[in-house]
C-alpha positions in Angstrom: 0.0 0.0 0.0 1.0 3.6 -0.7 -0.1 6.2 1.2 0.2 10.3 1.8 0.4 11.6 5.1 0.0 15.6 5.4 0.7 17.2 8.9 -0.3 20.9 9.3 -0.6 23.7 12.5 -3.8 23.9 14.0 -5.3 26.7 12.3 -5.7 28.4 15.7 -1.7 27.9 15.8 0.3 30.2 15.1 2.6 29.2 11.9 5.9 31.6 11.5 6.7 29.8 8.8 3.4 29.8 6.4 3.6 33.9 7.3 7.6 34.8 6.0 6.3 32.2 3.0 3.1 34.5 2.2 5.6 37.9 2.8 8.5 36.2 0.4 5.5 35.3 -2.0 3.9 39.0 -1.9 7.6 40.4 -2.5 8.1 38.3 -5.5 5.5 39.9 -7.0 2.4 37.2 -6.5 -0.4 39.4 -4.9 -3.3 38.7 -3.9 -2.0 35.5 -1.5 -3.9 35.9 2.1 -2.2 32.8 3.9 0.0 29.8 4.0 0.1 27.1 6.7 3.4 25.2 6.1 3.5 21.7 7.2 5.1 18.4 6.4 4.4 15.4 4.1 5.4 11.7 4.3 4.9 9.3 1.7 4.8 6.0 3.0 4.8 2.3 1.5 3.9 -0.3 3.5 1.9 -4.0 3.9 -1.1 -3.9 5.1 -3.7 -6.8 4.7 -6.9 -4.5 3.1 -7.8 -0.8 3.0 -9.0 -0.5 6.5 -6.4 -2.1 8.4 -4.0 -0.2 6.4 -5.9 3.2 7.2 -5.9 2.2 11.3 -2.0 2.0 10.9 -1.9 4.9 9.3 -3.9 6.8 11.9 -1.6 5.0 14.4 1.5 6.2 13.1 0.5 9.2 12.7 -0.6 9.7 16.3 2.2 8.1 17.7 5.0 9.7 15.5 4.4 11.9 12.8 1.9 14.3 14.3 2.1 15.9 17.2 -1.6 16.2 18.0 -1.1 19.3 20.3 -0.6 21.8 17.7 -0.7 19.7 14.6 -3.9 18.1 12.4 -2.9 16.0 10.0 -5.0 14.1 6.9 -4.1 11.0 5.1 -4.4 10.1 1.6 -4.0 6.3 0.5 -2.6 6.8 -3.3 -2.5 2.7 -4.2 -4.1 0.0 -2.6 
């Protein structure tokens, strides 16, 4: 199974980073950009016996390791079964 794991702030988190991105973005000339949340993505292969139990071991790696679930949401994205 392959699989896309996207990990973003909270939206009530303050992200530095999505902010210099949008001001770098507005100086380069590209107006009209009103935010960026920056975040992280993991592409993951891996065995898992069906869709479901490879979706649970998703959401469990995710929880456990790629997310911290404080400030972070995160959404995944199986690509091939």
């Amino acid at each position: 199974m392959k699989a896309r794991v996207d990990v973003y702030p909270r939206r009530e988190i303050l992200d530095p980073q999505g902010k210099a991105i949008r001001g770098a973005l507005e100086r380069c000339g590209f107006a009209g950009v009103h935010d960026v949340r920056a975040g992280k993505s993991f592409e993951i292969v891996f065995d898992a016996k069906d869709a479901a139990a490879g979706e649970a071991a998703l959401k469990q790696m995710s929880e456990k390791l790629l997310a911290n679930l404080v400030v972070e949401d995160y959404r995944i994205a199986i690509l091939e079964a």
